[in-house]
BAMAR-209127 format. One record per atom (N, C-alpha, C): residue in one letter; z negated, y, x. Coordinates in pm, whole numbers, padded with zeros to 5 digits, always signed. Example, Ala and Ser with C-alpha at 12.3 -4.5 7.8 and 13.67 -1.06 7.14 Angstrom:
BAMAR-209127
A-00780-00569+01319
A-00780-00450+01230
A-00780-00330+01320
S-00708-00225+01285
S-00714-00106+01367
S-00787+00003+01290
end
This chain:
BAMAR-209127
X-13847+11914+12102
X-13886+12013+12000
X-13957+12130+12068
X-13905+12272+12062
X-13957+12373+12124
X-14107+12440+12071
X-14189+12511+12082
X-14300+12532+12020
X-14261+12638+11921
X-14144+12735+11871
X-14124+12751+11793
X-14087+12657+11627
X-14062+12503+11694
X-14079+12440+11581
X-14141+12375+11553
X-14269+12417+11614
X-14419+12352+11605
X-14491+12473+11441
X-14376+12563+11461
X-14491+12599+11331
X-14437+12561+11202
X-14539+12627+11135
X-14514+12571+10964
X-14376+12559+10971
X-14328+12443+10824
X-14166+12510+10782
X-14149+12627+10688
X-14255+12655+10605
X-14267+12749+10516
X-14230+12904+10604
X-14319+12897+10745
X-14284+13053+10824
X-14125+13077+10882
X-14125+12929+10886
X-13951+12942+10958
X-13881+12954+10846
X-13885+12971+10730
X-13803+12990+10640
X-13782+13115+10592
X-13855+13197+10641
X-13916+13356+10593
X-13764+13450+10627
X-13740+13469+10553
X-13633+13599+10576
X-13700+13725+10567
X-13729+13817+10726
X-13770+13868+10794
X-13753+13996+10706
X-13816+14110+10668
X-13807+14256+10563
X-13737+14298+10660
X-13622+14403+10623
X-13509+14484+10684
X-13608+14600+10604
X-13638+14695+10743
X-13629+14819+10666
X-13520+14924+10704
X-13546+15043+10632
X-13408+15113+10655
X-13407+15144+10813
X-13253+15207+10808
X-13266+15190+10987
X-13275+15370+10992
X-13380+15349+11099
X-13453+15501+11168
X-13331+15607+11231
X-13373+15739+11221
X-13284+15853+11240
X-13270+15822+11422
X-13392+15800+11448
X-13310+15779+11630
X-13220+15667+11675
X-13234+15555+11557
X-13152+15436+11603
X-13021+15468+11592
X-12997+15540+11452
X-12805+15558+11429
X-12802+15698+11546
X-12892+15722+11593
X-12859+15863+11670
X-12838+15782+11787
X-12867+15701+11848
X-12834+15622+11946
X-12730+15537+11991
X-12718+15448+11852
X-12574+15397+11833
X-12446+15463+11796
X-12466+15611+11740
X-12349+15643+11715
X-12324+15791+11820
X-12429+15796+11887
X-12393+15906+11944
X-12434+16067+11898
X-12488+16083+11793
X-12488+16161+11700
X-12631+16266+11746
X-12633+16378+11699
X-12778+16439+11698
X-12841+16398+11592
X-12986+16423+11624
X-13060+16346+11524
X-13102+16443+11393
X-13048+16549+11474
X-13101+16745+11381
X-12993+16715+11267
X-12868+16646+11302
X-12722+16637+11200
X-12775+16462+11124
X-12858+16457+11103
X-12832+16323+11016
X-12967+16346+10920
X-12870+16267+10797
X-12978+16273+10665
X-13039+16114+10643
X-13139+16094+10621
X-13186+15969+10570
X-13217+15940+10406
X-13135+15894+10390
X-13198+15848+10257
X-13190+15705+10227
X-13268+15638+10239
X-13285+15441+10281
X-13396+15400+10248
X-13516+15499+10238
X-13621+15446+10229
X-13727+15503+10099
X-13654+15591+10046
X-13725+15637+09925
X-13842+15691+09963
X-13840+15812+10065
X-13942+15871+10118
X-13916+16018+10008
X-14031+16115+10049
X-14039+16219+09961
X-13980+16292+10070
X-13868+16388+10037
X-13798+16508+10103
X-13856+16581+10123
X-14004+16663+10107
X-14051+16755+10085
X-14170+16709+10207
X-14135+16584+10251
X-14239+16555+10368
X-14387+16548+10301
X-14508+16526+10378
X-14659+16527+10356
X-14703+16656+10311
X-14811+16556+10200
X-14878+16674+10154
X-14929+16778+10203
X-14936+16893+10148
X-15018+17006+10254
X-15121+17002+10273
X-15208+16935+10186
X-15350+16957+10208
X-15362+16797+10284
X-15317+16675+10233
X-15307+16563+10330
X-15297+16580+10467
X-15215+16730+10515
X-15194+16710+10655
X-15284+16770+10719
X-15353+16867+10693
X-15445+16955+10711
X-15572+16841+10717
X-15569+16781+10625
X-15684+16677+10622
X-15685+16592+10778
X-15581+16563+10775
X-15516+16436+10866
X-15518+16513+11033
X-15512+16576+11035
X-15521+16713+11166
X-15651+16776+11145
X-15752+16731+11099
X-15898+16757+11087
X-15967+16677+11179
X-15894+16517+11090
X-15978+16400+11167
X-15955+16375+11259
X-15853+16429+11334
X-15819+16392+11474
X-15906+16408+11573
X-16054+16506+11515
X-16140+16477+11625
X-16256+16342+11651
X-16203+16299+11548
X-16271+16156+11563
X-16204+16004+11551
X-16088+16013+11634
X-16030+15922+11628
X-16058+15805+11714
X-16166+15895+11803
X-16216+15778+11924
X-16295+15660+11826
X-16330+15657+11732
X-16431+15623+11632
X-16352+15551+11555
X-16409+15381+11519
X-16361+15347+11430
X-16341+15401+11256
X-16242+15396+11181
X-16236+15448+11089
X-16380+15364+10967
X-16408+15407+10886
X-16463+15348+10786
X-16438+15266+10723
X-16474+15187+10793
X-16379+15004+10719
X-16406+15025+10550
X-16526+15074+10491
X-16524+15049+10365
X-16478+15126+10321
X-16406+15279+10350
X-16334+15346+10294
X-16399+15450+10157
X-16498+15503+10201
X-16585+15507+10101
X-16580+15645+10033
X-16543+15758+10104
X-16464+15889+10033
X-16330+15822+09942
X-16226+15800+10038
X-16105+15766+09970
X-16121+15684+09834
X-16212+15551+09855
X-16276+15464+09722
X-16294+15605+09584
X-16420+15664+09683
X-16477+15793+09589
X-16386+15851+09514
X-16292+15941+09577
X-16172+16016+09476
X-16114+15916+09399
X-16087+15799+09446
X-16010+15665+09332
X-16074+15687+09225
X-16232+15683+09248
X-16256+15667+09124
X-16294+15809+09058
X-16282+15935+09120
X-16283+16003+08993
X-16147+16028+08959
X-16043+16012+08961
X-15913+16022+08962
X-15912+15935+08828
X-15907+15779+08840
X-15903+15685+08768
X-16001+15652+08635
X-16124+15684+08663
X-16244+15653+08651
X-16270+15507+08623
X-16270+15427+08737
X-16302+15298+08787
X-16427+15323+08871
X-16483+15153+08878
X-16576+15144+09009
X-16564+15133+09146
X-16623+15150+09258
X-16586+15120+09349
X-16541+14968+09352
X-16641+14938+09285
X-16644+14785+09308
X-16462+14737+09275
X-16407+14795+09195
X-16261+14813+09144
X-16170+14778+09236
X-16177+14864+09376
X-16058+14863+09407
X-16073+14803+09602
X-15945+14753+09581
X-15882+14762+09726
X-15791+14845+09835
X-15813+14873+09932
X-15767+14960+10021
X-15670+14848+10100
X-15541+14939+10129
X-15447+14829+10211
X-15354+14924+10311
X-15321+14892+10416
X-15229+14914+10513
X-15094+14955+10442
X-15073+15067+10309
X-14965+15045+10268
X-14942+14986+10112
X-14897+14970+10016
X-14908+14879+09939
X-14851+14735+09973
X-14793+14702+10071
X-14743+14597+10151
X-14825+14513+10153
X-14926+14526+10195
X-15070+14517+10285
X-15133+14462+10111
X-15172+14531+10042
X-15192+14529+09954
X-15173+14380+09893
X-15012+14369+09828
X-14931+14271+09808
X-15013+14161+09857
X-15006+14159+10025
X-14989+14006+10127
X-15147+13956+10091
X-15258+14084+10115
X-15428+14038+10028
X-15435+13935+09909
X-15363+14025+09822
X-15334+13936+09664
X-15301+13763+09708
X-15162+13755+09813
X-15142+13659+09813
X-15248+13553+09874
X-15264+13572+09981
X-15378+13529+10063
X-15453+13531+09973
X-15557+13543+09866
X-15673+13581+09828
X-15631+13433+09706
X-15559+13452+09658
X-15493+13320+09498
X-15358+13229+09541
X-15317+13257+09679
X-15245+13151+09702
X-15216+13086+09802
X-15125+12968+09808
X-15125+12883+09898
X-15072+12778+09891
X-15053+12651+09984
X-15009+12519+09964
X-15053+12448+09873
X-14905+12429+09781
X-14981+12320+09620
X-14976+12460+09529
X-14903+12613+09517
X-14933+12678+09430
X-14848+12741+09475
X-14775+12837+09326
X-14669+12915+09284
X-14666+13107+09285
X-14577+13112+09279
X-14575+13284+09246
X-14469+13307+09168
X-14437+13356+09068
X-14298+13395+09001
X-14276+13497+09016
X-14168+13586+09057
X-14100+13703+09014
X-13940+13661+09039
X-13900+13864+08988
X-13789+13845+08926
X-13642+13853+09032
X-13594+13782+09041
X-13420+13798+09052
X-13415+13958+09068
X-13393+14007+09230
X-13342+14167+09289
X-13507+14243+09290
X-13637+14182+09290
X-13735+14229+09286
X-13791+14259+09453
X-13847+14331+09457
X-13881+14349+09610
X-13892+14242+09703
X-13878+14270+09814
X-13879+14151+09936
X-13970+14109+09971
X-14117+14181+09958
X-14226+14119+10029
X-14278+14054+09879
X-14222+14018+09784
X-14302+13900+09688
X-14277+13765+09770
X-14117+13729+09789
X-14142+13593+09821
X-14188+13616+10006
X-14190+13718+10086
X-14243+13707+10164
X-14402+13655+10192
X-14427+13697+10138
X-14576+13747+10076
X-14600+13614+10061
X-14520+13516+09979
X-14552+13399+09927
X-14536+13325+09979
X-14434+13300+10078
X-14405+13227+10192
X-14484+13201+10278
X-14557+13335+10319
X-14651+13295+10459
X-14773+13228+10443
X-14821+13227+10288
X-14940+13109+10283
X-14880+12980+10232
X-14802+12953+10210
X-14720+12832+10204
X-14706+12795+10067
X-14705+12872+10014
X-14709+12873+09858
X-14532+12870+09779
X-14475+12834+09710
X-14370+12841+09665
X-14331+12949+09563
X-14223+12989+09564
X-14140+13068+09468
X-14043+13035+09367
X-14087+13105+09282
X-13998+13086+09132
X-13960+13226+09119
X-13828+13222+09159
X-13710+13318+09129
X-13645+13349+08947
X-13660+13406+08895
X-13632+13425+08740
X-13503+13509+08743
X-13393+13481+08707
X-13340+13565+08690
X-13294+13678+08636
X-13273+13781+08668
X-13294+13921+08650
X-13174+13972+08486
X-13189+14020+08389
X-13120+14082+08298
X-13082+14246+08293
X-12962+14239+08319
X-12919+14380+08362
X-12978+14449+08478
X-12975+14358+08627
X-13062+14380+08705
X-13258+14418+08699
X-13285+14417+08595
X-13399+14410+08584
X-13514+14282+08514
X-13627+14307+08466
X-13732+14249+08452
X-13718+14107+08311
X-13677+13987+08327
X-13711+13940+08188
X-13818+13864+08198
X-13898+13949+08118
X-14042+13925+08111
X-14068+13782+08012
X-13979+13738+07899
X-13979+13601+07866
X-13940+13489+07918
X-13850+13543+08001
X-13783+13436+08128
X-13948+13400+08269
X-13988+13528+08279
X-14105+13473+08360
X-14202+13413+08324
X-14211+13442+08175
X-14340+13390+08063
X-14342+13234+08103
X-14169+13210+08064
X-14188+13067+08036
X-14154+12977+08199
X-14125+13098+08329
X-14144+12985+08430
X-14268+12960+08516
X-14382+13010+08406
X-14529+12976+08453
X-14525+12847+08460
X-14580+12755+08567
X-14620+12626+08545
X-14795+12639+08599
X-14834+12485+08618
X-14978+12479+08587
X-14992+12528+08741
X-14934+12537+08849
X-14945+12571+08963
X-14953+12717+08993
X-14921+12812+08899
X-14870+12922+08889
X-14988+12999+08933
X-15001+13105+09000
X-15150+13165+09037
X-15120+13287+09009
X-14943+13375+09080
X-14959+13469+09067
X-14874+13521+08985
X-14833+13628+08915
X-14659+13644+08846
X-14667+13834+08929
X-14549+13830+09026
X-14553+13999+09082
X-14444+14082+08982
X-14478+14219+08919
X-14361+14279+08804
X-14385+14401+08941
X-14297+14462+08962
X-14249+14614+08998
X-14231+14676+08916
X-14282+14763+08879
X-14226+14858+08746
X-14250+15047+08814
X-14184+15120+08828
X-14033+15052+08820
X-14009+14983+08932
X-13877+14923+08936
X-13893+14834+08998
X-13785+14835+09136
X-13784+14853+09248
X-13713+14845+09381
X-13656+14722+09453
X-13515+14685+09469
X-13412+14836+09512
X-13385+14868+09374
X-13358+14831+09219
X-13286+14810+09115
X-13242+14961+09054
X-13469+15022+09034
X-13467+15071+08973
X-13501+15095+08795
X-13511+14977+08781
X-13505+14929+08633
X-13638+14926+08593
X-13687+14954+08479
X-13835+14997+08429
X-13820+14916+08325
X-13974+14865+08266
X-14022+14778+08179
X-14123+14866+08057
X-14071+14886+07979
X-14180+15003+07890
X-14290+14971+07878
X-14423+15024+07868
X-14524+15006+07840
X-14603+14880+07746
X-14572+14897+07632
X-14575+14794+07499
X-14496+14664+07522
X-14402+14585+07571
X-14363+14524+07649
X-14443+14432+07777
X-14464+14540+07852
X-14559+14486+07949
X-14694+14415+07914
X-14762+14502+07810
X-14876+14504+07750
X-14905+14358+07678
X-14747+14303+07579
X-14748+14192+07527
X-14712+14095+07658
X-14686+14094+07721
X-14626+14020+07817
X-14813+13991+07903
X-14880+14085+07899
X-14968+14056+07998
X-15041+13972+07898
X-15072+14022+07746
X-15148+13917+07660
X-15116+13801+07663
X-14973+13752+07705
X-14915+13607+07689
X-14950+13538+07802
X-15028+13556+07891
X-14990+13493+08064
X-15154+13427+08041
X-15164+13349+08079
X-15288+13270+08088
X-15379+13348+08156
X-15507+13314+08162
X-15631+13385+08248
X-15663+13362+08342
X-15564+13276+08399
X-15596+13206+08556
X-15464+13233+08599
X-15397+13334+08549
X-15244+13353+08626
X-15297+13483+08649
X-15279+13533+08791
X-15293+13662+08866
X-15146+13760+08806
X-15175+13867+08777
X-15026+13935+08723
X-15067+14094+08805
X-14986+14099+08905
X-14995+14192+09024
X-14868+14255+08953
X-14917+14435+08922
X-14851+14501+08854
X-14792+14612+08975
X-14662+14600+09061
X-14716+14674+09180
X-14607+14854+09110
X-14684+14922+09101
X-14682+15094+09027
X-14645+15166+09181
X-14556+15124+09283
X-14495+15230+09408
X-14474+15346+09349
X-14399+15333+09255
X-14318+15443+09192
X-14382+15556+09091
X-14461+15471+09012
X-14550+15526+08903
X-14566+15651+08894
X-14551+15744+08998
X-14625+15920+08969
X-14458+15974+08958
X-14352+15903+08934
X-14235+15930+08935
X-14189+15963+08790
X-14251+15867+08711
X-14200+15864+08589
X-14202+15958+08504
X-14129+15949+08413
X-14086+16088+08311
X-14211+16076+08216
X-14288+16203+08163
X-14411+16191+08070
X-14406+16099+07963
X-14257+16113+07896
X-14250+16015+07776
X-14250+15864+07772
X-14232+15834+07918
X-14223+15718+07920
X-14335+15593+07991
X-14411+15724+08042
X-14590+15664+08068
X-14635+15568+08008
X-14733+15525+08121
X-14790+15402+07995
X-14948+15413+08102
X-15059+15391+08035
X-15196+15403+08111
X-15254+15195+08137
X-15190+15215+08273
X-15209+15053+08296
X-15334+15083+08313
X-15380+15150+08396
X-15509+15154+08468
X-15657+15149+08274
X-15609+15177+08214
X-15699+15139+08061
X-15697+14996+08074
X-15570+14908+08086
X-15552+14739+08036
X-15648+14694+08140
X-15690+14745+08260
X-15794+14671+08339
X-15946+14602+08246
X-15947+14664+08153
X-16080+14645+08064
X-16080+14514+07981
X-15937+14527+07970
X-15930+14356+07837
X-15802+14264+07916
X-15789+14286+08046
X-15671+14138+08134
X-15731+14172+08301
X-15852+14079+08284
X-15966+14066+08425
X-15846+13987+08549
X-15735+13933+08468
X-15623+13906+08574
X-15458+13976+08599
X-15587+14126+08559
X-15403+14198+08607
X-15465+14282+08778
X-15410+14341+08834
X-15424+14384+08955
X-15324+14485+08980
X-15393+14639+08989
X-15189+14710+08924
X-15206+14758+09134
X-15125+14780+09173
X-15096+14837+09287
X-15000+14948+09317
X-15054+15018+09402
X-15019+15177+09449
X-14970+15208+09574
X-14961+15336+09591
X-14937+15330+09723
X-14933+15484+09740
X-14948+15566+09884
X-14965+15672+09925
X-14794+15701+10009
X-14748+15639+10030
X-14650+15630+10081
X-14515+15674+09977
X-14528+15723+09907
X-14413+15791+09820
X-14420+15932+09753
X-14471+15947+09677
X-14443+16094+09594
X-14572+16161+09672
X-14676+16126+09758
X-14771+16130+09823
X-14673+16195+10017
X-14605+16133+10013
X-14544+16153+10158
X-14618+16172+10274
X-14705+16059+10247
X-14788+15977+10344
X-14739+15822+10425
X-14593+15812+10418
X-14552+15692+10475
X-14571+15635+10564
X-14556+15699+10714
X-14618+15686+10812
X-14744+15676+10843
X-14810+15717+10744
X-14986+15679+10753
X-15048+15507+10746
X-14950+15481+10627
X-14950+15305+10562
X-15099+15324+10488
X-15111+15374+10365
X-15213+15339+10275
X-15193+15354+10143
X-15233+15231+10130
X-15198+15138+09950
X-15336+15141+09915
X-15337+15111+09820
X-15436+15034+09690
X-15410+15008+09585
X-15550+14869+09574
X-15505+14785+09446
X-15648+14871+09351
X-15635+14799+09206
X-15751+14848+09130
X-15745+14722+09047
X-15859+14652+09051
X-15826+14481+08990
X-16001+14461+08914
X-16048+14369+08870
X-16156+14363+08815
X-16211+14315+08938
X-16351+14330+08870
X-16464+14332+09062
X-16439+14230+09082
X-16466+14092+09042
X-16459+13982+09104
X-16340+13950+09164
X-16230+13991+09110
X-16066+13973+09191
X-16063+14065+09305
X-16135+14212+09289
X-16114+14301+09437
X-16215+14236+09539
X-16343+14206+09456
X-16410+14114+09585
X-16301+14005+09674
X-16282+13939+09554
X-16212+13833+09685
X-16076+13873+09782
X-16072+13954+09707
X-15906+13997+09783
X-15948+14088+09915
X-16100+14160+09911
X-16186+14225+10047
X-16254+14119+10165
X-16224+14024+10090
X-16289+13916+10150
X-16193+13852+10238
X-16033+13865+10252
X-15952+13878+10287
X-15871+13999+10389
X-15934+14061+10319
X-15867+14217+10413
X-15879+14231+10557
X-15803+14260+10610
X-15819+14280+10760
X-15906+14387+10821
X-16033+14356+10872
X-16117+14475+10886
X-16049+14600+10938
X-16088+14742+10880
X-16032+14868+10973
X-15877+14877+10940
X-15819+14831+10799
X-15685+14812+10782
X-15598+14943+10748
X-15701+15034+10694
X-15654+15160+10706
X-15742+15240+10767
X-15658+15350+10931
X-15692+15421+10995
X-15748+15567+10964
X-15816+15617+11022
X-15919+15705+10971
X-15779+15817+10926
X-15714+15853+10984
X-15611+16004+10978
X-15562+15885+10845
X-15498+15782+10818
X-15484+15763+10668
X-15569+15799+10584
X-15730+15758+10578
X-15770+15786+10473
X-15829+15935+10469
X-15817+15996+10518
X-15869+16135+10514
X-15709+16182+10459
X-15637+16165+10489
X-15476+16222+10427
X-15485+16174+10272
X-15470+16075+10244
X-15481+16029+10128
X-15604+16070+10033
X-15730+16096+10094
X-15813+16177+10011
X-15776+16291+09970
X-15720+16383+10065
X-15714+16528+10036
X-15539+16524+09945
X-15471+16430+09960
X-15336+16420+09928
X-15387+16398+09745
X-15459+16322+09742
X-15458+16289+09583
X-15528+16376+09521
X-15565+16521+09570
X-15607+16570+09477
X-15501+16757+09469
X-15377+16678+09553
X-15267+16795+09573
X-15187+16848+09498
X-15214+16879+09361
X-15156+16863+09163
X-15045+16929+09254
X-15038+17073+09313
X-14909+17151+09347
X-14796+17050+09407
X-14847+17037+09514
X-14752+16927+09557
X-14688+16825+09483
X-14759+16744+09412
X-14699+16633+09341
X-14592+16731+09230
X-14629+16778+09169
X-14569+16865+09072
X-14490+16951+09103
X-14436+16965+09244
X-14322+17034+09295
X-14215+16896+09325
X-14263+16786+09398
X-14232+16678+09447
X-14140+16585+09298
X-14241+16598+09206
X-14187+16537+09057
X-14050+16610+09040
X-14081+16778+09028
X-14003+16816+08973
X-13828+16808+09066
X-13880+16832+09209
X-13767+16763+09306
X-13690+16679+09225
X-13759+16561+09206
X-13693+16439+09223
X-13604+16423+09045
X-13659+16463+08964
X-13584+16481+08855
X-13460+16579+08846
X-13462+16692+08963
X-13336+16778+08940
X-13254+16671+09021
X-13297+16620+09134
X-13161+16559+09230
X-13137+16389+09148
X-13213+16365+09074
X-13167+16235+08975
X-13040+16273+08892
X-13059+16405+08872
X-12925+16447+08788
X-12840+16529+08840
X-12855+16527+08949
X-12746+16592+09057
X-12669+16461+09117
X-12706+16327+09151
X-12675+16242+09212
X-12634+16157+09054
X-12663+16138+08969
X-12612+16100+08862
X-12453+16171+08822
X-12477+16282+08828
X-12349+16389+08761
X-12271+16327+08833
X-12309+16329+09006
X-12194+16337+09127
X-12131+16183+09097
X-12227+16086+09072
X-12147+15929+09017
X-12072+15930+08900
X-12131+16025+08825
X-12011+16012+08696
X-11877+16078+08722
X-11896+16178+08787
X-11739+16224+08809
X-11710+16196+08896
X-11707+16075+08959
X-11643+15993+09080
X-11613+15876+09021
X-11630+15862+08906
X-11623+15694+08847
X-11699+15573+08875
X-11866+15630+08947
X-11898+15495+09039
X-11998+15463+08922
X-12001+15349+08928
X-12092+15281+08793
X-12265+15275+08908
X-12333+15312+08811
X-12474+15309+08884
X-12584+15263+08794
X-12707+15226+08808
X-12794+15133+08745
X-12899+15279+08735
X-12891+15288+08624
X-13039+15407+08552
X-13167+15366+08585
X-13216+15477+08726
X-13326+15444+08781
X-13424+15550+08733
X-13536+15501+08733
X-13687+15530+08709
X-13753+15589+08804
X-13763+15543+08943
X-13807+15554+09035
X-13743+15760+09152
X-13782+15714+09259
X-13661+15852+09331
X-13581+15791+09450
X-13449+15710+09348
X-13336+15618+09428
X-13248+15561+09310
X-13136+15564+09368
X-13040+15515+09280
X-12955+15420+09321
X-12941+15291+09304
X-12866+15189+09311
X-12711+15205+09249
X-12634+15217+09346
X-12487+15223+09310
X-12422+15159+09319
X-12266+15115+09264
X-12132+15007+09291
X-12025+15086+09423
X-12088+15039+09527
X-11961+15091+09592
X-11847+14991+09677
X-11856+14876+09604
X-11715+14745+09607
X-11747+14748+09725
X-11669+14752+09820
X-11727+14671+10019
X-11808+14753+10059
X-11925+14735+10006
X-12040+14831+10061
X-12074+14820+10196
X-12066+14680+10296
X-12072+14717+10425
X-11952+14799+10460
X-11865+14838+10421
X-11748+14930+10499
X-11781+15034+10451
X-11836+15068+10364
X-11877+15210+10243
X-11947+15288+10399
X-12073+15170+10378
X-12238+15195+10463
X-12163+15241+10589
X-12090+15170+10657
X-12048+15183+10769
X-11989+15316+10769
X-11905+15382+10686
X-11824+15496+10695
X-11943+15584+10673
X-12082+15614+10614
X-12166+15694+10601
X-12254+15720+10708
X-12241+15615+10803
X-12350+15612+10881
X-12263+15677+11028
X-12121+15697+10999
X-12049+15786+11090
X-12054+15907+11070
X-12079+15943+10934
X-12124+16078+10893
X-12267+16133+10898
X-12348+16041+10956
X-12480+16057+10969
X-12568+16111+10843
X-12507+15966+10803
X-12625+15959+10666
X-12627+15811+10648
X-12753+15822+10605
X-12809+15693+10604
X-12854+15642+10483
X-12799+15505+10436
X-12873+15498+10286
X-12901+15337+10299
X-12920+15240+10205
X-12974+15154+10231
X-12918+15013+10130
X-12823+14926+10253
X-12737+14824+10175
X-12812+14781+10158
X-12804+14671+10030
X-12894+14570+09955
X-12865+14456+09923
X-12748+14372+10061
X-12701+14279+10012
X-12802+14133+10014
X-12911+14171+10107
X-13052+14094+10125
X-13064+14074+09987
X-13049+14120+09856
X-13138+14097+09741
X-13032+14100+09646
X-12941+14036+09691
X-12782+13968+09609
X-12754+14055+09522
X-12711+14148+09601
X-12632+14303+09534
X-12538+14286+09690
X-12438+14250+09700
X-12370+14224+09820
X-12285+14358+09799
X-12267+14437+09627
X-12162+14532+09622
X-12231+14643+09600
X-12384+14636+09580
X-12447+14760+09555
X-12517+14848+09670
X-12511+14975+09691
X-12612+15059+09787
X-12728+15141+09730
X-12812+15165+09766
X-12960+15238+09714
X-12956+15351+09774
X-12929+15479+09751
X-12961+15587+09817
X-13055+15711+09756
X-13213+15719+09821
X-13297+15780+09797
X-13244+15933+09750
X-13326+16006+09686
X-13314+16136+09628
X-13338+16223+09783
X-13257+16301+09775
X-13318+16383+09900
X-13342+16536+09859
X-13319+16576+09923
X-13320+16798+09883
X-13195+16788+09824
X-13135+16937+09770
X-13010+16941+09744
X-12936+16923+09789
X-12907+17013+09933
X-12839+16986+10003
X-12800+16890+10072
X-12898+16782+10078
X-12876+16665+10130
X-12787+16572+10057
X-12853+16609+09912
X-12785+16480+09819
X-12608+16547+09821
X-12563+16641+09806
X-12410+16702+09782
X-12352+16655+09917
X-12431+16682+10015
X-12338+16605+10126
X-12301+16441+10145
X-12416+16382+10042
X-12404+16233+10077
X-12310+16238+09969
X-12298+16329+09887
X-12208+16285+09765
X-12015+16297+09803
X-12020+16405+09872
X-11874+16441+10000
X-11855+16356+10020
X-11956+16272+10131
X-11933+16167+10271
X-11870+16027+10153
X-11978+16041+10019
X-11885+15918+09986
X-11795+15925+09904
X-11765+15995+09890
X-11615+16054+09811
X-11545+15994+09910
X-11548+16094+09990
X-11469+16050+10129
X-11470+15874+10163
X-11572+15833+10166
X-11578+15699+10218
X-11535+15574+10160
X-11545+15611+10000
X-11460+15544+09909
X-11313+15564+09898
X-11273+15675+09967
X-11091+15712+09929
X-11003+15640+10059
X-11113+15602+10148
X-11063+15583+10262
X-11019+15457+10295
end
């Protein structure tokens, strides 16, 4: 027996997160310049980092010799006038990833459960795996959330239940009032990690103010992240906002120094960037219906996303992927999360999205 199978069985079972693959890798493998290729795989913001985030972030660089502020105590600060929570409220994470893996670590483990849904993000059962905790897979209705199907696969082991809303790769959103009854139904000792990546995406009408339900469900925990409509990805800084006694323990957990000083100085000055976000919003709603139009008059059936990404049918999607990634564009198969026929390709600029819309014209006729 080698000392790789000296560890847990729970870690050897872990199916490893694929993220999208990087502009120098297909520039490498295919030969290609890296100036001629578009990415869209990862549901990053086209419009790149905030302006005032970067400016922030190119401030602190003179003190990088210096550990960052483990307690995070500006960035905390704007949380809470933003939100109007306590410090005591919230958690800071490497990412909302980071975030996630705290939660788990913090309520779970060997002898205890997590439920989510059928096509729901990868780091839930990751997440759940590495403290040795088990998974309850629910399956998904119209690729998205059935929130009575998870109701009822609570058992007494159950610690955590994870919802994405909206929800990634799918796309698929859970309305407000819905959620709301769904969180009243879950016991008070079931953790219900609400993770909101997407949240500053959504259309006004279809808002919902989770961050209010913190007052009357001491076991919801909604999670964020700087890494999207923020276009702070490369920085890696998440946060949770949970009742004090749940963010205590989940700090009690955290990896000291988990977010680096140029993160949280970006993310301070980023969340208070209205222009930006509100150019960034408005981005992502014109190319939702630019990349929508371009699927309808191609005949490709696609799943009505919430988020800034659209999950499509493109039948042998590894040969699809493959023919796009000769055209140097990049989008992001999803057969990891049993969509073996579907692809996800992020919103980009205009011009980006009409060319990915060509390449797969092209790539489908071929």
């Amino acid at each position: 027996m080698g000392l790789a199978d000296r560890a847990p069985e729970y870690v050897r079972a872990i199916t490893p997160y694929q993220p999208g693959k990087p502009i120098s890798a297909l520039a490498r493998e295919m030969g290609l310049s890296e100036q001629g290729i578009i990415k869209l795989a990862s549901n990053e913001n086209p419009l790149g980092m905030s302006p005032r985030g970067r400016q922030a972030m190119l401030d602190a660089t003179a003190d990088v010799a210096r550990y960052p502020d483990g307690g995070g105590f500006a960035l905390k600060s704007a949380l809470c006038r933003r939100f109007g929570v306590q410090m005591s409220q919230i958690v800071l994470g490497n990412g909302s990833n980071d975030v996630l893996d705290i939660a788990a670590r913090a309520f779970l483990g060997p002898g205890r459960s997590a439920v989510y849904a059928q096509h729901a993000f990868a780091v839930y059962p990751i997440a759940t795996l590495t403290v040795g905790a088990r998974g309850i897979e629910v399956p998904a209705i119209a690729f998205g959330h059935d929130l009575d199907g998870m109701r009822a696969a609570i058992v007494p082991d159950t610690r955590i239940v994870f919802i994405a809303n909206p929800n990634n790769p799918t796309g698929t959103f859970v309305f407000g009032p819905a959620l709301e009854r769904f969180l009243a139904s879950v016991p008070d000792d079931v953790l219900v990690v609400l993770d909101e990546a997407y949240n500053e995406y959504l259309e006004p009408e279809v808002r919902y103010d989770s961050v209010a339900w913190l007052a009357r469900f001491p076991n919801l925990v909604i999670s964020r992240t700087f890494s999207k409509i923020y276009g702070l990805a490369g920085l890696r800084v998440g946060y949770a906002l949970a009742h004090p006694d749940v963010a205590d323990l989940m700090n009690r957990v955290r990896q000291p120094f988990n977010v680096g000083s140029l993160g949280l100085a970006a993310a301070e000055a980023a969340l208070a960037d209205d222009d930006f976000i509100r150019r960034s919003f408005e981005l992502n709603s014109l190319g939702m219906k630019q990349l929508v139009s371009g699927f309808e008059r191609l005949g490709i059936d696609y799943i009505p996303s919430y988020g800034n990404f659209v999950t499509f049918v493109a039948g042998d999607a590894p040969a699809v992927n493959d023919r796009l990634l000769r055209e140097g564009i990049i989008v992001r198969p999803i057969g990891g999360y049993g969509m073996p026929k579907h692809l996800r390709v992020s919103i980009g600029l205009e011009h980006e999205n009409a060319r990915f819309l060509a390449a797969l014209e092209r790539a489908l006729a071929t």
